[in-house]
C-alpha positions in Angstrom: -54.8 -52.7 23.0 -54.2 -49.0 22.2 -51.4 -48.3 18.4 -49.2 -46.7 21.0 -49.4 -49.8 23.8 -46.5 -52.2 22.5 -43.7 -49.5 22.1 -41.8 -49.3 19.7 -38.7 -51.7 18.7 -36.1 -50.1 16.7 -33.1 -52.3 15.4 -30.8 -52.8 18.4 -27.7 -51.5 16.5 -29.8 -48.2 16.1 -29.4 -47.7 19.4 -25.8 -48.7 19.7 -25.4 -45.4 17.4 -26.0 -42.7 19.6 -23.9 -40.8 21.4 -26.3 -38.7 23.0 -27.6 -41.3 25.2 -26.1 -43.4 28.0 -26.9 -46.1 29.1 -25.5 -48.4 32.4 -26.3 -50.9 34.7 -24.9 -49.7 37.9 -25.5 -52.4 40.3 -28.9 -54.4 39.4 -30.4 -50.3 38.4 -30.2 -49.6 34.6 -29.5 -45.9 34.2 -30.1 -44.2 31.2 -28.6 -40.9 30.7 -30.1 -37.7 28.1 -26.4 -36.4 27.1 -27.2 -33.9 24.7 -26.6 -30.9 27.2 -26.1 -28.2 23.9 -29.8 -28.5 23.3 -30.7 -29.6 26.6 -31.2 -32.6 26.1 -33.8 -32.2 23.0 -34.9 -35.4 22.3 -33.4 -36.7 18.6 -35.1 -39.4 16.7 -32.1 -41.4 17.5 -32.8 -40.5 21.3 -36.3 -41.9 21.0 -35.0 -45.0 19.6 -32.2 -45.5 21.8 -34.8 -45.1 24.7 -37.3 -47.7 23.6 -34.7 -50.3 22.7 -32.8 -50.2 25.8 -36.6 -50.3 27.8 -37.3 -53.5 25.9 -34.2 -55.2 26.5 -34.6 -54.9 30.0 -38.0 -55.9 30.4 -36.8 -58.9 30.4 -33.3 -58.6 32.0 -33.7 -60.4 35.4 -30.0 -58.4 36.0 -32.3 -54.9 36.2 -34.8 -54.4 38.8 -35.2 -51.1 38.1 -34.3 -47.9 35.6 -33.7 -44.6 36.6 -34.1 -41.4 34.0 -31.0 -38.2 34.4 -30.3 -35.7 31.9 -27.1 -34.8 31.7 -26.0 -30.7 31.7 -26.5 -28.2 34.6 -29.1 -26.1 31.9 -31.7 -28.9 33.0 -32.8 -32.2 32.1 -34.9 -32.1 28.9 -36.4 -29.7 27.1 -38.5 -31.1 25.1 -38.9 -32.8 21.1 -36.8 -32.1 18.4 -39.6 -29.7 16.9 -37.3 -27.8 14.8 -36.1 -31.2 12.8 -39.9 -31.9 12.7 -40.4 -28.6 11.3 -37.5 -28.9 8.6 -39.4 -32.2 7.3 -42.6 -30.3 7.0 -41.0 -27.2 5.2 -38.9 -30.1 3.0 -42.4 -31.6 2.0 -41.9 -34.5 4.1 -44.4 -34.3 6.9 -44.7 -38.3 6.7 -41.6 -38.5 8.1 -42.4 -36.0 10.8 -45.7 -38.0 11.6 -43.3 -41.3 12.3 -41.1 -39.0 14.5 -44.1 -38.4 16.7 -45.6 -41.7 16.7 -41.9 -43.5 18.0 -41.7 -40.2 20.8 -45.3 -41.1 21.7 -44.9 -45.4 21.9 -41.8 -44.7 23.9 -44.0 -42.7 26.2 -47.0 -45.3 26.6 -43.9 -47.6 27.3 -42.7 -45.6 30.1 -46.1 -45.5 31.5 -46.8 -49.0 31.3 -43.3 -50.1 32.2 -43.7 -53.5 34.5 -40.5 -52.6 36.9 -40.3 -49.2 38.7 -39.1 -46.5 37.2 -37.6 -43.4 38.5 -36.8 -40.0 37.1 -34.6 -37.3 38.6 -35.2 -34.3 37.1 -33.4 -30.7 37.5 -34.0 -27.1 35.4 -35.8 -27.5 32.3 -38.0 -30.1 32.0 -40.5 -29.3 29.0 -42.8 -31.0 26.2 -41.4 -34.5 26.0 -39.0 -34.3 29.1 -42.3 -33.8 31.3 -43.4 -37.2 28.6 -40.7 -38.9 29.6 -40.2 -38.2 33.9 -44.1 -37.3 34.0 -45.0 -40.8 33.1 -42.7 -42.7 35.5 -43.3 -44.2 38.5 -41.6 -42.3 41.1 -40.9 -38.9 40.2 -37.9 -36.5 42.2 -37.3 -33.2 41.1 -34.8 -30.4 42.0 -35.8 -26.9 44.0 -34.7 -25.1 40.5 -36.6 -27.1 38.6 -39.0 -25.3 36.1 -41.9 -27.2 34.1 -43.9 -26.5 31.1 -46.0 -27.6 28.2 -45.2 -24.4 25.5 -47.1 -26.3 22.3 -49.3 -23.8 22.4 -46.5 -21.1 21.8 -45.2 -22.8 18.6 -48.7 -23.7 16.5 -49.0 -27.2 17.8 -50.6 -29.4 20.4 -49.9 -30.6 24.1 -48.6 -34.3 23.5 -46.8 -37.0 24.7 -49.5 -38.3 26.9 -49.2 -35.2 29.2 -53.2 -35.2 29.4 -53.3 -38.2 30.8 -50.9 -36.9 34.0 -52.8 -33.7 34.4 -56.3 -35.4 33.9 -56.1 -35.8 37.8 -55.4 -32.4 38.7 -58.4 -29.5 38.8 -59.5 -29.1 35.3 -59.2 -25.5 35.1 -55.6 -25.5 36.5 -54.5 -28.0 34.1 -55.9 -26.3 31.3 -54.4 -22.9 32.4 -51.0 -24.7 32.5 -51.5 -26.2 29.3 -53.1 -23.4 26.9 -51.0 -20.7 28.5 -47.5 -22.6 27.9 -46.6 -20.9 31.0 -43.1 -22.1 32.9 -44.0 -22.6 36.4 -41.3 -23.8 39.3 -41.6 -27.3 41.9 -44.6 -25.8 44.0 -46.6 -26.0 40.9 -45.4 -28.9 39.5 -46.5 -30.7 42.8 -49.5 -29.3 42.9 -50.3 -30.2 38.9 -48.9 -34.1 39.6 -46.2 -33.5 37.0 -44.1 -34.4 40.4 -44.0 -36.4 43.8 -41.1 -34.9 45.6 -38.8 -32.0 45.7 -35.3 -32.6 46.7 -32.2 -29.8 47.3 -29.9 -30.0 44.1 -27.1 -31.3 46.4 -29.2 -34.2 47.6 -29.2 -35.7 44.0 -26.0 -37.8 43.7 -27.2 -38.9 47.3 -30.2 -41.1 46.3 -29.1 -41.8 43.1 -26.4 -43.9 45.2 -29.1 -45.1 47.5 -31.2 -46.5 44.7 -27.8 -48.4 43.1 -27.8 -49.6 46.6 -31.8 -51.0 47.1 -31.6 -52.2 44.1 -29.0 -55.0 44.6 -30.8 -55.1 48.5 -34.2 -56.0 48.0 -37.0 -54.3 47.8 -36.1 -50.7 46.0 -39.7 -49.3 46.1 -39.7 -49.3 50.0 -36.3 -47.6 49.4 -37.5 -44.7 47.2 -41.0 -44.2 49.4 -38.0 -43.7 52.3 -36.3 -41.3 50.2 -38.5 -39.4 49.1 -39.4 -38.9 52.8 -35.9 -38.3 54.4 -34.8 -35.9 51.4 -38.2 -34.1 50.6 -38.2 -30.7 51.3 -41.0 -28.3 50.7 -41.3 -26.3 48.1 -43.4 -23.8 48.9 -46.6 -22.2 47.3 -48.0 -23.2 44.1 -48.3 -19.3 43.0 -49.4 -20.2 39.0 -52.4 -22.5 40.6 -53.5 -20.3 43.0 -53.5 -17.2 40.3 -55.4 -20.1 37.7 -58.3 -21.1 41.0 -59.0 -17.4 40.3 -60.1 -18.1 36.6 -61.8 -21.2 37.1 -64.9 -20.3 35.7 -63.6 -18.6 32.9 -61.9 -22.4 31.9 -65.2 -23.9 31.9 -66.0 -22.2 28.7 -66.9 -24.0 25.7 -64.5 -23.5 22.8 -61.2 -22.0 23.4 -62.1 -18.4 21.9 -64.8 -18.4 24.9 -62.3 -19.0 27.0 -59.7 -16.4 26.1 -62.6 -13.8 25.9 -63.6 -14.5 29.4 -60.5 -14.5 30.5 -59.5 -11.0 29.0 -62.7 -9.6 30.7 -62.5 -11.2 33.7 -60.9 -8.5 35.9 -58.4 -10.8 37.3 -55.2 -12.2 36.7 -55.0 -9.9 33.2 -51.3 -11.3 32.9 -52.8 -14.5 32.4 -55.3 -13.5 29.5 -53.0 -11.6 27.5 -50.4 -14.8 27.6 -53.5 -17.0 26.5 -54.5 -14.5 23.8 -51.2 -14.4 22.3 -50.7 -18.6 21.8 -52.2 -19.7 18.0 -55.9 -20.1 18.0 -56.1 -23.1 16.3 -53.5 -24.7 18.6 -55.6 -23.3 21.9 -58.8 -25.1 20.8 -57.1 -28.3 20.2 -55.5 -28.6 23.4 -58.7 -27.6 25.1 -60.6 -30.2 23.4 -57.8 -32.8 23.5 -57.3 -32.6 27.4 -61.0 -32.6 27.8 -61.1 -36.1 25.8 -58.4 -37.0 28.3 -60.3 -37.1 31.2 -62.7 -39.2 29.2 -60.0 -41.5 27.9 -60.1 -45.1 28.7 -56.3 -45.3 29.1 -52.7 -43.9 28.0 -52.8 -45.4 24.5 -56.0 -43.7 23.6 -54.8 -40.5 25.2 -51.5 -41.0 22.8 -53.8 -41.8 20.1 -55.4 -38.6 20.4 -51.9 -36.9 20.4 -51.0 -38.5 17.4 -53.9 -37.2 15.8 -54.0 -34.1 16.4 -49.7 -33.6 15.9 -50.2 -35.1 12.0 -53.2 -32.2 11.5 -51.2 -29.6 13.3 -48.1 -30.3 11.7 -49.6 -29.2 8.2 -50.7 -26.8 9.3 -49.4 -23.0 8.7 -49.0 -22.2 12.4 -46.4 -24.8 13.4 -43.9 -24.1 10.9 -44.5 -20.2 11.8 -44.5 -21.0 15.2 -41.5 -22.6 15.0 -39.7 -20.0 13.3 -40.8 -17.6 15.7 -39.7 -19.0 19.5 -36.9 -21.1 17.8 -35.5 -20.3 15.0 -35.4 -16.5 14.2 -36.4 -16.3 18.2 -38.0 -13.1 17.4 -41.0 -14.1 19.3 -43.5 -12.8 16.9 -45.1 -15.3 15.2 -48.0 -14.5 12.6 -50.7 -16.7 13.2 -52.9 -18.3 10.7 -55.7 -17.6 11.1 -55.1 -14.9 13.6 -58.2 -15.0 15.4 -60.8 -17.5 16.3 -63.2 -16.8 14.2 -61.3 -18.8 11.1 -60.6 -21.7 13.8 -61.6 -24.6 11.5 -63.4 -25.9 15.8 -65.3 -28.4 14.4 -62.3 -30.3 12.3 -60.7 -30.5 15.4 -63.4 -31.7 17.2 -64.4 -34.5 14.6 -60.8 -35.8 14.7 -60.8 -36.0 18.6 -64.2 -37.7 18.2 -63.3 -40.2 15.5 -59.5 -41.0 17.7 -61.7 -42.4 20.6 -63.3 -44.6 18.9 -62.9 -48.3 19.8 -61.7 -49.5 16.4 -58.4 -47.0 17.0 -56.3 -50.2 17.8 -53.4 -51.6 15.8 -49.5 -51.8 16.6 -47.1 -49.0 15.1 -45.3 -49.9 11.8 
């Protein structure tokens, strides 16, 4: 068993605190609700907890047959981690505490993928970082025609997390890593196509199955319901442009360190929008996606995908580009950030790859504190 397979258990009064998340049983389907719309729908330490507790109760609740996710807020329905709080710690010399935010985010995530009773996510607008962590991972996965996905870790000095890897493991390897290293926002077609979804619905259609699912679930058998659904209410969603544009550069994404990569791409002749997006993400953050996703598709399971996560999020988080990332897309939202180094030739490639290396090892097992 993986650190991130048990989930994690905070105190059930922790939960009770919140505000910011909802939860209901409506009929025998417990609904829990993102309500932080302002930030839509950021995910709080308090969030993460509130999550996992509510999970664990009804494991065991023979009253829920199934949970749905929503986000509440028409700006979408997650957008990702708290990253500026995590950055705050860091900047406060506390990146401990930053490291525990990470590991509860990424046990509620292996939860969610392991989860014994069908879960179902309907998602709308943004859905980012650890919204995709939270819907990617469920079992049954709508999402609205103005819906728009991404991973932007690269963008803000850090790494692709929350067990994304494991989801895109199954798509084309180039077009998952194009997604990933380029932090690019793509719409339903492409989300489809990555397996970050399993159905596109009209935005009107929503409130629709939501009532249908209240409905199968006090009925019988709800997965037959939502397989149903997802035919009646499917529409299409037309042409996954950002994979189709990536299919062009999949030789340059079979490059060996990230640097490689972004060279090729700049001289490839091709999709030059692309490159220059690649070449402007942190170095350091580029290489440790590419050689975290490409331990993915060796992974043995979730958890050691997680673990890998976890890894890599305590090394980035010291270092100098996620704070200036940070700073840059978020905070001043001057959308210059100053990397460090600024090129790949001070990429510290082989501490990255020694840490991947050493998280897939077998004795990586143990339960979160």
């Amino acid at each position: 068993m993986s650190m991130f397979e048990m989930g994690a258990r905070p105190d059930a009064a922790e939960a009770e605190l919140t505000g910011m998340i909802e939860t209901t049983t409506e009929g025998r389907l417990g609904v829990i609700t993102l309500n932080r719309p302002e930030a839509i729908n950021a995910l709080s330490g308090e969030m993460i907890a509130a999550i996992s507790q509510t999970l664990q109760r009804w494991r065991s609740d023979e009253a829920v047959r199934a949970v749905l996710f929503e986000g509440r807020g028409e700006r979408g329905f997650c957008a990702g981690g708290d990253v500026r709080a995590a950055r705050e710690l860091v900047l406060a010399g506390r990146p401990a505490d930053a490291d525990a935010y990470f590991s509860a985010e990424y046990a509620m995530n292996a939860l969610i993928a392991g989860y014994e009773k069908p879960i179902v996510a309907l998602t709308h607008g943004v859905v980012m970082g650890g919204g995709v962590g939270i819907a990617g991972h469920a079992r049954f996965r709508f999402t609205s025609m103005q819906s728009r996905f991404a991973m932007p870790e690269a963008a803000i000095g850090f790494v692709v997390d929350t067990g994304v890897n494991a989801i895109l493991a199954k798509a084309p390897e180039h077009r998952a890593l194009a997604f990933l290293m380029s932090g690019q926002t793509v719409g339903p077609a492409d989300a489809l196509a990555l397996g970050l979804a399993d159905c596109t619905v009209q935005p009107q259609a929503m409130e629709a199955i939501k009532t249908e699912l209240v409905a199968a679930s006090e009925a019988g058998d709800i997965e037959t319901t939502i397989v149903a659904l997802m035919q009646s209410e499917g529409v299409e969603a037309g042409e996954p442009e950002f994979c189709e544009a990536a299919d062009a550069l999949a030789l340059v994404f079979e490059e060996a360190t990230a640097g490689q990569v972004v060279h090729a791409a700049l001289g490839s002749g091709t999709e030059e929008r692309l490159g220059a997006t690649l070449a402007a993400r942190s170095p350091t953050s580029l290489e440790a996606i590419l050689q975290s996703h490409r331990a993915a598709r060796r992974a043995r399971d979730v958890g050691q995908v997680l673990a890998i996560d976890f890894a890599l999020a305590c090394y980035l988080v010291r270092q100098p580009d996620f704070a200036e990332g940070v700073r840059a897309v978020l905070v001043d939202k001057d959308q210059r950030p100053r990397w460090s180094p600024a090129d790949f030739g001070g990429v510290r490639v082989e501490a990255i790859r020694e840490l991947v290396a050493a998280t897939t090892m077998p004795a990586v097992t143990g339960q979160i504190a």
